[in-house]
N, C-alpha and C positions, 0 to 999 in steps of 0.2 A: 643443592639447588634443583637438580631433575627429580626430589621428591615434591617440592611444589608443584610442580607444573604439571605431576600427576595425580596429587590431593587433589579433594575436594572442599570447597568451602572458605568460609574466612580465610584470608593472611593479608599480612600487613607489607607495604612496602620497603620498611626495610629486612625482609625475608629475602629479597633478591639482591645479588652483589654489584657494588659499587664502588669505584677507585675515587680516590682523591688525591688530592696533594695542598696544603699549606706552603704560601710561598712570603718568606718574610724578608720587609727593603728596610735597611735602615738610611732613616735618612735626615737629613742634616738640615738645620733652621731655613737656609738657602733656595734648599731646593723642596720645599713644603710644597710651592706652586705646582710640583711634579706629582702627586698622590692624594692634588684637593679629591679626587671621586672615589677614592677608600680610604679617607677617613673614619674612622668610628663613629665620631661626634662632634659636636663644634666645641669641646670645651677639652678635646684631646691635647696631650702633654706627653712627651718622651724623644723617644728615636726609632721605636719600631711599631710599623704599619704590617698588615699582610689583610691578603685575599685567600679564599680557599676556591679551586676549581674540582668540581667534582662530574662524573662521568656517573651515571643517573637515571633507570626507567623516564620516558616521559611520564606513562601512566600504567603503574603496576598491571591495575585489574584490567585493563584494554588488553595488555601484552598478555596476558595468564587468556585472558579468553581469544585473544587470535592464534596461539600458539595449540590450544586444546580444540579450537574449530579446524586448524589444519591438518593437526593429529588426526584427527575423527574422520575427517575428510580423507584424505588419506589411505588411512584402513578399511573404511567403507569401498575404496575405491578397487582394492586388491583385494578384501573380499568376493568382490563382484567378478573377479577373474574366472575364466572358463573350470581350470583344475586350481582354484583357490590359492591363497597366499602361499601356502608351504611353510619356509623359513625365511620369507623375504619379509621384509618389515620398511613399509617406503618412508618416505621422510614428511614429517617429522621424528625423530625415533625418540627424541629427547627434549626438554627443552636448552638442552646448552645447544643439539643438534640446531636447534631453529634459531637460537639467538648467533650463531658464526654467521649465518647466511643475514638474517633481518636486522643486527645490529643499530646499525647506521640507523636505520627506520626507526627501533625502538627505545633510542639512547639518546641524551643531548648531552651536552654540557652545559652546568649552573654554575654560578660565581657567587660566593659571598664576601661579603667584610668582617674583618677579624680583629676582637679587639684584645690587645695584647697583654692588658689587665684581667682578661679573664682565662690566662695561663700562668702556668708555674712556670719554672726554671726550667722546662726541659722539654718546653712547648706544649703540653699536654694539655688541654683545657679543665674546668674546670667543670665538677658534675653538675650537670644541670642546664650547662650554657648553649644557646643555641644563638648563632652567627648569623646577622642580617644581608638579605640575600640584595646581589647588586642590582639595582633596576637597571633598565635598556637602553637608557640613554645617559651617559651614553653605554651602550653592551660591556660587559665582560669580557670579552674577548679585544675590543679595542683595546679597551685600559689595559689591557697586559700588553698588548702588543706595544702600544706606547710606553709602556717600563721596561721588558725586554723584547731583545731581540735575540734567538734561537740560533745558533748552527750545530753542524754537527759533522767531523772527520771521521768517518768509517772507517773498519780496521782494513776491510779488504780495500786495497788504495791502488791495486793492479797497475804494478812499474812495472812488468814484462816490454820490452819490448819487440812493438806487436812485427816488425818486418821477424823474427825468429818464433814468432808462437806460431805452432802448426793451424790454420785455416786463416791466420790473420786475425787473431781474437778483436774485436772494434772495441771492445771494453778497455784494451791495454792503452798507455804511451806513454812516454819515455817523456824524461826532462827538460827535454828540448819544446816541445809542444805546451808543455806543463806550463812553462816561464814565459813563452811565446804568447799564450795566454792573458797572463798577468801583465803583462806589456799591454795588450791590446787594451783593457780593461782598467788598469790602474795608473801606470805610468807613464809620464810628460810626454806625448807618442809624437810631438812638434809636426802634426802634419801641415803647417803652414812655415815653417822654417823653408825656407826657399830656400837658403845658402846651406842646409843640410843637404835638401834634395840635390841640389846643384854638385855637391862633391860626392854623391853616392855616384853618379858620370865619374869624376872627375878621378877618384882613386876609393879602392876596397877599404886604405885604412882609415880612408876619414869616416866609414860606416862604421869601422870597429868603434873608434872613438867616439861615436856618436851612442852608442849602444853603451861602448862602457860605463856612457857620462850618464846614460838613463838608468843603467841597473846597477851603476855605482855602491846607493845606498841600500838596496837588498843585497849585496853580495859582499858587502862589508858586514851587517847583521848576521848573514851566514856563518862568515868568517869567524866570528867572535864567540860564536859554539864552540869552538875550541877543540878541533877534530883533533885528537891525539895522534903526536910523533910528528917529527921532523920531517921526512920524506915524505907524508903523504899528499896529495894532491889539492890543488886550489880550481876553483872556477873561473871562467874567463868564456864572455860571450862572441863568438867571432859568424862573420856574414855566410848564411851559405844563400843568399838572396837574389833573385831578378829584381836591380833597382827599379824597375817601370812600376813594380808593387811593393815595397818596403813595407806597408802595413801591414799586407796581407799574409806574407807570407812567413814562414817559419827564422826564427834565429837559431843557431845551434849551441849547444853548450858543452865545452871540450874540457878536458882531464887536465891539466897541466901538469909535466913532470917536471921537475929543473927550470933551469935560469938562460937566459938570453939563447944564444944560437943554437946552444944543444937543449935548449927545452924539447920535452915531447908532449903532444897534444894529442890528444886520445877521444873517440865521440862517448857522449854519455852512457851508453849501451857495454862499455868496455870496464863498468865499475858494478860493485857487490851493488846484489840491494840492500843492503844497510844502510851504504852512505846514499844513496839514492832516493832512498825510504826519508831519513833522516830531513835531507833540503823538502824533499816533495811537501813534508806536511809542514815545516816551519812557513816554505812557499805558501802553503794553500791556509793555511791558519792565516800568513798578512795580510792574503788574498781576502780572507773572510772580514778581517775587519777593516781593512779600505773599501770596502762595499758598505760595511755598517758607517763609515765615517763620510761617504760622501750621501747619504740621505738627509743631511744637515738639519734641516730645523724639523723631519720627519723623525730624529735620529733618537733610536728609546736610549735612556741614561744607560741602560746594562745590556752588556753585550756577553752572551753567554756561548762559550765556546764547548760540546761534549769532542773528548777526544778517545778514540774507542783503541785501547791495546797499543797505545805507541810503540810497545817491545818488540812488533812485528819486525823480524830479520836483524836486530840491534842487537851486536852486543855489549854485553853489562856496561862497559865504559860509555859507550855511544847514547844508553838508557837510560845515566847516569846525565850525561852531557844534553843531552835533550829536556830531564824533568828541570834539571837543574837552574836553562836558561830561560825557557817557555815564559815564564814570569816578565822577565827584562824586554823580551823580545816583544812583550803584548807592551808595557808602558808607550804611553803615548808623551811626545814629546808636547808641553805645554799644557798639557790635560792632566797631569800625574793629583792625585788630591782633589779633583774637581768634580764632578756630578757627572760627568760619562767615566765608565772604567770599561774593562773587560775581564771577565772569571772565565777560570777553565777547569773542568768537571771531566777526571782522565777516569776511564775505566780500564783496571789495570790485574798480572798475574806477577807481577815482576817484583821479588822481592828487593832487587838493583833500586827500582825504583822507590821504593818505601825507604830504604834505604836512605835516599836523601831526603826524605819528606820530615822523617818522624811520626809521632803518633796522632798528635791533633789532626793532622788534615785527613787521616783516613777516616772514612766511613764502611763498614764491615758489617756484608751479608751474611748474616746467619741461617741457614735454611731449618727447617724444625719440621717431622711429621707431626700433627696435629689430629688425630682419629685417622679419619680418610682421608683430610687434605695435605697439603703442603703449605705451609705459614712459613714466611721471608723475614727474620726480623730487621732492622736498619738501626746498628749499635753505633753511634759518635765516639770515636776515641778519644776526642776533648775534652768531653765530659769524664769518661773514665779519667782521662790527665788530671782532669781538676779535681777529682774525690781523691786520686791516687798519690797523698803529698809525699807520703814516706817512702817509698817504694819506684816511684817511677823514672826518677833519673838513673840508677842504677839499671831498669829494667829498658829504659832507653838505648842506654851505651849499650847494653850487653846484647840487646836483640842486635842494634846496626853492628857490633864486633863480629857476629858470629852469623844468626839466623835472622832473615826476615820472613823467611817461608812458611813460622806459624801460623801468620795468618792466611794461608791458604792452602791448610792439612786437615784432614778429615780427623787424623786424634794425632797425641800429642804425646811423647812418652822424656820423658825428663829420668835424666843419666846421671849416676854419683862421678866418670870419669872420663878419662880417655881412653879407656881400658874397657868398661861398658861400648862407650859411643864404639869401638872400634869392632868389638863381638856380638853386637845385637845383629846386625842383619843376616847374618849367618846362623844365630841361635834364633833368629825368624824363622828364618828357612826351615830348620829342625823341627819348632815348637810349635807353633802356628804360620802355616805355610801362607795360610789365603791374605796374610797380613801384607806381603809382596804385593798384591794389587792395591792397595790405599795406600794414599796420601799420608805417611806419618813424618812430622817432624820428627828428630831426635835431638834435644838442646841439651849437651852437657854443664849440668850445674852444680855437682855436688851436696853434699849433707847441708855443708851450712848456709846454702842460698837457695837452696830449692822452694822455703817458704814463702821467698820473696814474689815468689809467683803465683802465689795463690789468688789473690785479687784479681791477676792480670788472665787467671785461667778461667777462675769463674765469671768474667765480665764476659770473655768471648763465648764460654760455655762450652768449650773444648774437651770432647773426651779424653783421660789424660792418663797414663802410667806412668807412676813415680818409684823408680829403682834406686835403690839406696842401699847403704851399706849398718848393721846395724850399731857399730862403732861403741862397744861397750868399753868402760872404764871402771876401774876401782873408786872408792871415796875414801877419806882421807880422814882423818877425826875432827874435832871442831877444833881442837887446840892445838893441831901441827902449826910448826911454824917454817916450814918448807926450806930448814936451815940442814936439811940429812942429805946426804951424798947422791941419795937415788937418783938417777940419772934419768928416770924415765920418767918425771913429774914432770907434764908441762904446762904452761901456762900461755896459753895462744888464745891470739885475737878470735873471738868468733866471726869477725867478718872480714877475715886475711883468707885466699885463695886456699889453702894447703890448709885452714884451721880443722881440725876433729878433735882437740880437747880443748876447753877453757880452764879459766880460773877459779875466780866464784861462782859460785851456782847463782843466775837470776833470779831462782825459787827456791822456796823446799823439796826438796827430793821426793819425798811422800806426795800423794793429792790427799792422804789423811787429814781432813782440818787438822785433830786433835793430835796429830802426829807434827804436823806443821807447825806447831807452836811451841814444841819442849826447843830448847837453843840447841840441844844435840842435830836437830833435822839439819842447822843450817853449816853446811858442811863442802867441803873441794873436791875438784875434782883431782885425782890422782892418775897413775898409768894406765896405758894399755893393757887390757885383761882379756884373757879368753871370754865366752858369753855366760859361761856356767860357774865363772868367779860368783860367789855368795856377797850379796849385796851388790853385783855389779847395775850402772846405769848406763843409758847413752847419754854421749855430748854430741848426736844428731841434732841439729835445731829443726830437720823439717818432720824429726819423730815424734819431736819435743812441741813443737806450735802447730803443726798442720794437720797431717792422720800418723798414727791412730792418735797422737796425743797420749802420751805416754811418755815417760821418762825411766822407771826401773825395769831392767832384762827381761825379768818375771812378768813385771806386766805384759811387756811387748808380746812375749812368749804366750802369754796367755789370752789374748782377745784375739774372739770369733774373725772367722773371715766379713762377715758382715762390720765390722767394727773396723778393718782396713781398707775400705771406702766410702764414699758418702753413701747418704740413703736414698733411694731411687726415688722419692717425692721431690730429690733435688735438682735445680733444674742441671747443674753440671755433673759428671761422671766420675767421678777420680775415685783412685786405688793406688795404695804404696805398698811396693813388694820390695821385700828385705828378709836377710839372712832366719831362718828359724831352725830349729832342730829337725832331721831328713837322717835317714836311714847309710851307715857307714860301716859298710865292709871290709875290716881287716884281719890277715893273718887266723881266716878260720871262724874270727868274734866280730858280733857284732852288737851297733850303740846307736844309739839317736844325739846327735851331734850338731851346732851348728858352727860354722867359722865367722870369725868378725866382719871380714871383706868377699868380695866375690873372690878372690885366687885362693882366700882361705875354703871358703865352699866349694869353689870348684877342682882343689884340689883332695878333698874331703869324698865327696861323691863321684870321683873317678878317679879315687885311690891305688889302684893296680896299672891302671895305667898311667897316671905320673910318678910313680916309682920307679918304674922302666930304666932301663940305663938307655934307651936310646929316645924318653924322652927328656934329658938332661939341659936339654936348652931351655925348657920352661922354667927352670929356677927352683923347683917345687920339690924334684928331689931329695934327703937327708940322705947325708953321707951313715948314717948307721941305719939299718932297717928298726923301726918302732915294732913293738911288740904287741901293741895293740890300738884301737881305735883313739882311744883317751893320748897314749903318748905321739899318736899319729898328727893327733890336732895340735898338741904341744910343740912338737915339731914344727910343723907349717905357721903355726903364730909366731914361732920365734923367725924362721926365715921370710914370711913377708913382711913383719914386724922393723929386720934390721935394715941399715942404710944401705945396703949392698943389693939389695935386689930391686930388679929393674921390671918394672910392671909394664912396662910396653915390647919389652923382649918376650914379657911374659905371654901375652896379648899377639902379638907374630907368630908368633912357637903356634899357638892352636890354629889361628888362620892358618898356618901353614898345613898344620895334618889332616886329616882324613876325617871331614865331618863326621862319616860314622863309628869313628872310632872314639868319640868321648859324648857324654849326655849333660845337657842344659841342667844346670843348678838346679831345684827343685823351685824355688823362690820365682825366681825368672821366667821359667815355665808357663806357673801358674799364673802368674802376671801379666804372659803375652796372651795366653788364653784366654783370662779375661778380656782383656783387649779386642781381641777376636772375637767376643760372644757379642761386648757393644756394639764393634762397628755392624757385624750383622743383623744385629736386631734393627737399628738405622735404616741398614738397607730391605730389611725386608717391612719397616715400615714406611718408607718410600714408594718400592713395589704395588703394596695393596693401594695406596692412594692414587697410583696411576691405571692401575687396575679396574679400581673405581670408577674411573673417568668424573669423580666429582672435585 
């Protein structure tokens, strides 16, 4: 933008930036009477109407030439200095410098009408359309304001209480005030009850009673949150008041511990801010809309609620018990289905919270450097929902069982176990260190479900490391009939937790058309095989469907590193790193070698030291020393292979020793490194944009 302002010559107005927003109402035969002034046209038919408000030079070339007279001015001016400018450069320096300061001056807001036929399915308009702008009468800004009406609960919501903040912070107070408040304001406050005033003289507890009978039904709505456990505290409003003022002055709201004589009462100041946090914004949300609901016949149909970070001081249960009721808590009793409602628009980090949501109601920012700038995209997870039919209830359940925190990880690395999930952040630490500072999920998903997220990775556009195992198997001839003793043939579900072999093969083996087509090709899968068994395959599905896309050993073995990630024209990042042939030192010889699993690798490539008799707990051990690399692997296939060993014994044993005394897989390695190479390139493309200052 500050190369305009220091061009010369032509530009067009939309060379300088402008925000906008599309706001779509659906709305119902009923209440048509509510949105005659953005209608499209008199001959409109549907359920959805919208406006667009956009933020807007008044007049481009006016603002470009006040902005370049002030400039000029300006510099003329520090020219004229006794010992000249120097290094100082007055203002304007820029024109985004001129446009912080003149904004207001140079900017309006414009309303259009939007008609809903000239978008697709995904709001997007249609090329060529251009939106009739709303005349003034009545304004733009009335009509919205007459359809919604705005609040908004900031995160900082400042429940210190201020009698213990050092200077007396006036920004603080406490719950008492809070609710004292909403009394004043919202509820039946009977200053004409004579026979109330009459017994606030007459006895303390007919005030209590009196209080109770008013804040009855918010402190029942409280109650039905459902604060977890038996013992904990309930509210109860009690007088700390000079009846000569009852309106004026404060109520207090006490802790309750226990039942009749031995209850104990406690002032609000004596509880977490959690639970304090918790009432304050349920309070201040009902707060928000008995104000929207007593504007009566001013009153817009939508009451639109932003609620910024509710996880402040909550935890997971309490964030959990807040997203969960928010909804119930807004229904209006008699109104439910009717043409006033209330939404609420939560800006949130809390995977707690997503958790109870699911995926449609989120909307997810994706940030992107774009050259020099920074571009925000805004991805609807409903719409993914809706493309995503095969794939998304499994990837539903399995985010809310395990992670919600993908969505808010700078990269994403996807684990064949529990054995990985358990050793990755300590072969961070070894491999690529600077990985410690981001945001990485770790979702363990194994071989056979790792595919399943392919959709879900590319929609978010998630830098991703996928570790897997390369899970080679023998093939079988076309005419076994799986009636031999061999025990080690198996035939599992490909989408059973524990699956690494199936049955039939889905495909032909070969990607040779002409190979695909002899009946030999169509052939089973047999046992567990070392990787250098002669015709061996994977029964990985994410080697097999996703990268590199590959099915025989030899292939795997054989494509480029560029061929085990996508292509950087693409807009996502992924790479899958798994078992290859690495360099194996034994007994004097050495081989290039690769193991099926990581304990196969990684016992492979720190060979002398799992042989140790004192590292015997890792399971890795052979009771006979192997006389060379080839029987070294035969070894270790057959012992992670059999029923007896215990892969999270395996997995403890190395957390427990001496980081420096064993080295990351080769595979793993070079897969956190890549990792590392993304995320920094991210950040150093971030850097220059801010650098920029454009």
């Amino acid at each position: 933008m500050d190369k305009i302002g220091e061009g010369e010559g032509e530009f067009v107005e939309t060379d300088l930036p402008t925000i906008s927003v599309d706001l779509w109402f659906e709305v119902k035969e009923e209440d048509l009477y509510l949105v005659i002034p953005i209608l499209p046209s008199t001959d409109w038919s549907g359920t959805l109407v919208g406006v667009r408000a956009e933020l807007a030079p008044k007049n481009a070339a006016e603002l470009i030439q006040r902005y370049r007279s002030a400039r000029d001015d300006g510099r003329a001016k520090a020219d004229a200095l006794a010992d000249g400018p120097g290094e100082y450069l007055p203002w304007p320096k820029s024109l985004s410098a001129y446009l912080l300061r003149e904004l207001q001056r140079e900017y309006e807001l414009r309303y259009f009408v939007l008609d809903h036929a000239q978008f697709d399915e995904k709001f997007q308009a249609l090329e060529g359309y251009q939106p009739s702008p709303l005349g003034n009468d009545p304004s733009g800004a009335s009509v919205l304001r007459s359809l919604i009406k705005v609040d908004s609960l900031n995160a900082q919501r400042h429940l210190a209480d201020p009698s213990t903040m050092p200077g007396g912070n006036s920004r603080s107070e406490d719950l008492s005030k809070r609710l004292s408040r909403f009394y004043q304001r919202n509820l039946d406050q009977r200053q004409d009850d004579h026979q109330a005033l009459k017994a606030l003289f007459e006895s303390e507890a007919r005030l209590n009673e009196h209080l109770a009978e008013v804040f009855g039904d918010t402190l029942e709505r409280l109650r039905r949150l459902g604060y977890p456990g038996l013992n904990n505290p309930r509210l109860e409003i009690k007088s700390a008041l000079n009846p000569a003022s009852i309106m004026t002055q404060d109520a207090r709201v006490h802790y309750v511990v226990g039942d009749g004589m031995q209850a104990l009462r406690l002032p609000d100041t004596y509880n977490g801010l959690g639970f304090k946090n918790l009432i304050y914004m349920v309070v201040e949300v009902l707060d928000l809309q008995e104000r929207w609901k007593a504007e009566e016949e001013h009153r817009a149909p939508l009451h639109l609620i932003f609620i910024e970070e509710p996880e402040a001081h909550l935890h997971a249960q309490l964030q959990q018990v807040f997203i969960r009721n928010i909804l119930d808590l807004l229904a209006i009793q008699g109104e439910v289905g009717g043409s006033f409602a209330s939404q609420t628009i939560i800006t949130t980090h809390s995977p707690h919270i997503l958790y109870e949501r699911g995926f449609q109601p989120i909307r997810y920012f994706r940030r992107e450097p774009l050259c020099n700038d920074q571009v925000t995209n805004v991805l609807n997870l409903s719409a993914f929902y809706a493309q995503e039919s095969e794939h998304r209830d499994f990837l539903q359940r399995y985010l809310k069982i395990t992670h919600c925190d993908l969505f808010f990880s700078d990269a994403a690395v996807l684990v064949e176990g529990n054995v990985e999930r358990l050793l990755l952040p300590i072969m961070i630490s070894k491999a690529a260190t600077s990985l410690r500072s981001s945001c990485i999920c770790i979702l363990e998903v194994g071989g056979a479900f790792g595919h399943k997220f392919k959709s879900l990775i590319e929609f978010l556009g998630i830098v991703t490391l996928i570790i897997t195992d390369v899970d080679s198997v023998t093939l079988l001839p076309a005419d076994h009939d799986g009636d031999d003793d061999d025990d080690d043939e198996l035939e599992l579900d490909v989408d059973a937790p524990e699956a690494r072999v199936v049955g039939e093969l889905d495909e032909p083996v070969t990607n040779d058309p002409a190979q695909a087509a002899n009946p030999a090709a169509s052939r089973r899968y047999g046992k567990k095989c070392l990787p250098g068994e002669p015709e061996a395959v994977t029964s990985n599905q994410t080697l097999i469907k996703w990268l590199p896309a590959k099915r025989s050993i030899d292939d795997l073995f054989a494509v480029t590193e560029q061929e085990m990630e996508t292509s950087r024209d693409c807009a996502t990042r992924v790479r899958v790193a798994y078992q290859k042939p690495a360099p194996v030192a034994w007994n004097g010889r050495n081989a290039e070698l690769a193991g099926r699993t990581l304990e196969e690798a990684f016992g492979l490539e720190n060979a002398v030291w799992c042989q140790r008799q004192e590292q015997k707990g890792l399971g890795l051990r052979l009771r006979r020393a192997p006389a060379s690399p080839e029987t070294l692997a035969e070894g270790l296939h057959k012992r992670v292979s059999g029923d007896k060993f215990d892969k999270t014994r395996f997995a403890l044993g190395v957390l427990s020793a001496r980081p420096e005394d064993w080295q990351v897989p080769a595979y793993i390695r070079d897969g956190l490194i890549w990792l590392k190479d993304e995320i920094d390139l991210e950040v150093e493309a971030e850097m220059d944009g801010a650098s920029t200052g454009e």
